[in-house]
N, C-alpha and C positions, 0 to 999 in steps of 0.2 A: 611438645612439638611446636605450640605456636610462638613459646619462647626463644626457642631455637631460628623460626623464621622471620621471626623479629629480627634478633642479633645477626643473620645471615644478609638481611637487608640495609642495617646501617653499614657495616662492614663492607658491605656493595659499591655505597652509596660512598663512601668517605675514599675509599678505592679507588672507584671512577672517577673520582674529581682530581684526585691528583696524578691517575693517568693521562687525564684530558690536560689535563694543563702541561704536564712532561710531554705529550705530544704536540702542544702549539711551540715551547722551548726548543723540542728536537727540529722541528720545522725552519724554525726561524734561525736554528744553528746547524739547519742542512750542508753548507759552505763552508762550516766550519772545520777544526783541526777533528780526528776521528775521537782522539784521547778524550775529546772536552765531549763528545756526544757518548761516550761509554761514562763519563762521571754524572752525565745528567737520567741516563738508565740507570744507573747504581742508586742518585737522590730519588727517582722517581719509584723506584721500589722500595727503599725505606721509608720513602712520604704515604705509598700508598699504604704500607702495614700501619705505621703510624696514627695515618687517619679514620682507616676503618676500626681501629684500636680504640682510638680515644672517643669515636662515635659510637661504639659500644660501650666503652666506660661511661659516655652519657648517659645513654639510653638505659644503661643497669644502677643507676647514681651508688657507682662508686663510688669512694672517700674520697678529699683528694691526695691523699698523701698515696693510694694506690693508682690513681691517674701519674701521680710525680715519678711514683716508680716506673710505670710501662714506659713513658716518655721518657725516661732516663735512660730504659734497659735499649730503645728503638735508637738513640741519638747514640750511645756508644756500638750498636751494630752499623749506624749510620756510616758514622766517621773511618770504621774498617775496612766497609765494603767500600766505601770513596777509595778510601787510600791502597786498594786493592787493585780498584779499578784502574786509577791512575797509572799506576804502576806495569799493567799490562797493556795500557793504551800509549804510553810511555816506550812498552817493548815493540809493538804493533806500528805507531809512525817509526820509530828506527828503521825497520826491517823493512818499511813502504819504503823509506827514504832511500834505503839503499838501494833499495831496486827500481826504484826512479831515478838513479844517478848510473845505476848499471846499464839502463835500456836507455839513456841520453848518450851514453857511448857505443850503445848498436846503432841511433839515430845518425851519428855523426862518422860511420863508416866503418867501426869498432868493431871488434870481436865483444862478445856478450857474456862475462862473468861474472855468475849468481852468486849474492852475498851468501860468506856463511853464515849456518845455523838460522831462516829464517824463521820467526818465532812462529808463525800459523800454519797449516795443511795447505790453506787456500795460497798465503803466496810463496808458498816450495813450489807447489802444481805450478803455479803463474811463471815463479823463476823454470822448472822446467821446458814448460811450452816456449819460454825465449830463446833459453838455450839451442832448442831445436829449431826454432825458427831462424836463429841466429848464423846456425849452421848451413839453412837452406840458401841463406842469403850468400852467405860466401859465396857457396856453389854455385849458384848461382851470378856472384859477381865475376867470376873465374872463370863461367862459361863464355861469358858477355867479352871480358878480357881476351879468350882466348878466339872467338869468333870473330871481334874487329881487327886482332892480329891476321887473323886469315881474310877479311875481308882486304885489308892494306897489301898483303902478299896479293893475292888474284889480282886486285888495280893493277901490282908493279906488273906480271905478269902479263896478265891483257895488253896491256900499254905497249909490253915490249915488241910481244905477237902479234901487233894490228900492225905496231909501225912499219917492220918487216917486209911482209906482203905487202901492204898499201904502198910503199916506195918505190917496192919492186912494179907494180901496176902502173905508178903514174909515169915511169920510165921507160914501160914495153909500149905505152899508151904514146907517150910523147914521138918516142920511137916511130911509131908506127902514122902519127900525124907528119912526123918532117920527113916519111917516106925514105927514112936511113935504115930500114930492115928488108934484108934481101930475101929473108923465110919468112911471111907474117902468116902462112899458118902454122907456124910452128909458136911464133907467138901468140896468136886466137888460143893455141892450145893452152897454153902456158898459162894464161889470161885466167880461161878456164878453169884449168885445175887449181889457181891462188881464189878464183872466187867461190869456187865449191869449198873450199878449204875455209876460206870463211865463214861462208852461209854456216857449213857444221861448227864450228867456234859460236856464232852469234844462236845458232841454235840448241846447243847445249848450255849456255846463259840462261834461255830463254825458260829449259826442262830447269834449270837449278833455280832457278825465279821460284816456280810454280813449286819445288818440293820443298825448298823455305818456308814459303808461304801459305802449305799445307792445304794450297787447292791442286795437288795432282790427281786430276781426275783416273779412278780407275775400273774398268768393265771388266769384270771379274766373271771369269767360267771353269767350269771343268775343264782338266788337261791331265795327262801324263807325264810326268817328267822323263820319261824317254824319246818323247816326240819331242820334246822341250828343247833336249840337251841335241837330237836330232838336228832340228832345225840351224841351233845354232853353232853346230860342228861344220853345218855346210855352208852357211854363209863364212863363216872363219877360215876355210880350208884353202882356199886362194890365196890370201895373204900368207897364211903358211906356206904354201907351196914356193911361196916366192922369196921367203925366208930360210928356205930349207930347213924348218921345224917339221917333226911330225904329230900329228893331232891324236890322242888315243883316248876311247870313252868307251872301254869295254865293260868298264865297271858300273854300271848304271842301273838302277831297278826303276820297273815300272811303276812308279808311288803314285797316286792321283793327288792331285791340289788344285787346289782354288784360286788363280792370280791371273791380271792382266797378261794374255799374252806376247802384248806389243812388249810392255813394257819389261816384264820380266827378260825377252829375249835382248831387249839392248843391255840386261844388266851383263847376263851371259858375254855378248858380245864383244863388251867392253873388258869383262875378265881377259877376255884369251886374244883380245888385240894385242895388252898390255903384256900377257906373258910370251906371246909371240915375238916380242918387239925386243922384250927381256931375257930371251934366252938363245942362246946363240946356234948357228948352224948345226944341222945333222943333231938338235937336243932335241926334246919331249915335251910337250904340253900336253897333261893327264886332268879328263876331266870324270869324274864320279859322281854318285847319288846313291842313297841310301836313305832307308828309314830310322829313326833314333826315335824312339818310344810315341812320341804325338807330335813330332817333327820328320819332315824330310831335311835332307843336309847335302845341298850342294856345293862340290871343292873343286878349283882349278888347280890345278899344281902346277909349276914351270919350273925352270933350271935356269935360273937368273943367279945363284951364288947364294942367296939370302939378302935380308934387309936390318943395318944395324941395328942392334935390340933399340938403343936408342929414339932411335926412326918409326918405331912399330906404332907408337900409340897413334903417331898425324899421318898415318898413311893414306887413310881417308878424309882428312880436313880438306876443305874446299882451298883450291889452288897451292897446296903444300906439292911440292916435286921431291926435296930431297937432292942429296948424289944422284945422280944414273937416273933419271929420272922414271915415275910408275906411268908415265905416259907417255904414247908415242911422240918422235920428233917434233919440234913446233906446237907441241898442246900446251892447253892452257889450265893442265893440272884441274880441270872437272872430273872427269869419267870414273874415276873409283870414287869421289863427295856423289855424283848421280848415284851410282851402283849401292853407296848407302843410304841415301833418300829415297828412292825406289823400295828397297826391299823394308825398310824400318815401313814406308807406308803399308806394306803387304803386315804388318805387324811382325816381321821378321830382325832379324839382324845379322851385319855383315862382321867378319873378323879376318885375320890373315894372322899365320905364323909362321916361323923358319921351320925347314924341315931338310936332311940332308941332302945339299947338291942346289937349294933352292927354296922359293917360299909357296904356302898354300892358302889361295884363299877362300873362305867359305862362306855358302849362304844357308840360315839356316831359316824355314820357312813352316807353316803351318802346316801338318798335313790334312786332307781332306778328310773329314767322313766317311767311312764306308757305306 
């Protein structure tokens, strides 16, 4: 036994020293290629057998023609497991290198394609997680693309709609100083109605700000979606009347939820301005509510013809019109981007689709608790 912890001890001892010293080398070749740090692990484990080998051959005074042997048999495992290591550190920067040349092509705007066959687990995983990252970033650059495209349309748009009224104002204005208007309250009126019409333009800016920018504040209560749909069938019902549309919301269940009621009711409101507006005399504006498993699902339906398939996907992008436009005369193409920012805030989402005679669109929203 104590022979044995003799020899366990030199073998320790001759071990550790040329671990130590393989770890001041790996230190000092921290910066270095990876290949060269797997060949100096490879010398450092045949140093360390090595040395604790022949510090046992001391220690047991071996001959030396069996000391020649060990260190003969140690120097040709030596030089394999080098040429071993080599060889897969060899394989290892290849397959770094490619995918340091693949991810300087997603740096620089690129789609991201993982080399084949990479020699490790770890950098497949790596090449995966770019891939996917690679992917979010389109989407992401695409969103970007497509949002300053819409932001460029709203400018044209605004631009057009301000200069409009504003021309018309400074003209009833001038008018009415050179005392060349024989009706100026007909003009006062006039006056009026272009700057209310504003105020609601620079006011629906002001809601699309705030739902961008993810500070819409919301007070959130208990309701009914029959009082809901209530409410907003009678403020709507005027403008109908004066359309000769008729309003129908017989289809309606009393579902409880959870949402602002200001603000849900402008989402309503703004649905059945627009199919009001869109569907012609003596047609239908149908509005519904129903429950759908852990959702309530509110639809407006009108009798506008439909909406090119084409046309479906930007029907709610901010300042997109379209043909025939989804908004009443002179708007400035908000009110369906509100009616989706509104309800996405409710953790909801909006959608529309053609349906015969006409198109429907729907919100589809949390339902309460019981």
């Amino acid at each position: 036994m104590h022979d044995l912890l003799v020899i366990a001890a030199y073998a320790a001892a001759g071990a550790a020293a040329a671990g130590l010293l393989g770890a001041l080398v790996l230190r000092t070749l921290r910066h270095r290629s990876l290949s060269l740090s797997l060949a100096v692990i490879a010398a450092v484990a045949v140093a360390a057998m090595l040395a604790g080998t022949v510090s046992v051959a001391w220690a047991m005074f071996l001959s030396s023609h069996d000391v020649r042997v060990v260190i003969l048999v140690c120097a040709i495992a030596g030089v394999v497991s080098l040429a071993v290591t080599l060889l897969l550190g060899r394989q290892v920067v290849a397959g770094s290198r490619a995918l340091a040349a693949a991810t300087r092509a997603l740096g620089d705007g690129g789609g991201f394609s993982p080399p084949a066959g990479p020699p490790t687990a770890e950098l497949a995983e790596l090449g995966r997680e770019l891939a996917v990252t690679s992917a979010k970033l389109a989407a992401s650059r695409e969103r970007e693309r497509a949002l300053e495209a819409s932001r460029r349309e709203l400018v044209a748009w605004i631009s057009h709609d301000l200069r409009t009224p504003l021309a018309g104002l400074r003209a009833m204005a001038e008018a009415l100083e050179d005392g060349m208007v024989y009706d100026p309250a007909a003009y006062h009126a006039r006056i009026r109605a272009e700057v209310e019409r504003l105020s609601a333009m620079v006011g629906d800016l002001f809601e699309l700000s705030r739902i961008q920018a993810g500070v819409l504040p919301l007070a959130l209560s208990r309701m009914s979606v029959y009082d809901l749909v209530g409410d907003a069938l009678a403020g709507a019902d005027p403008l109908a009347r004066e359309h000769g549309v008729r309003l129908v919301g017989d289809v309606v269940e009393p579902v409880p939820i959870e949402v602002d009621g200001r603000e849900m009711t402008r989402v309503l409101a703004n649905l059945l301005v627009n199919a009001i507006h869109r569907t012609p005399a003596d047609g239908t504006v149908a509005v519904a509510a129903h429950r759908q498993a852990d959702t309530v699902v509110l639809s407006v339906t009108d009798g506008c013809g439909g909406i090119p398939a084409e046309d479906l996907p930007r029907v709610f992008d901010t300042g997109w019109r379209g043909t025939g436009a989804r908004t009443p005369p002179a708007g400035a193409g908000l009110g369906l981007a509100i009616v989706r920012g509104i309800v996405e805030a409710h953790s909801g989402r909006a959608a529309v689709r053609n349906v015969p005679g006409g198109c429907r669109f729907e919100v589809v929203l949390p339902a309460a608790p019981n």
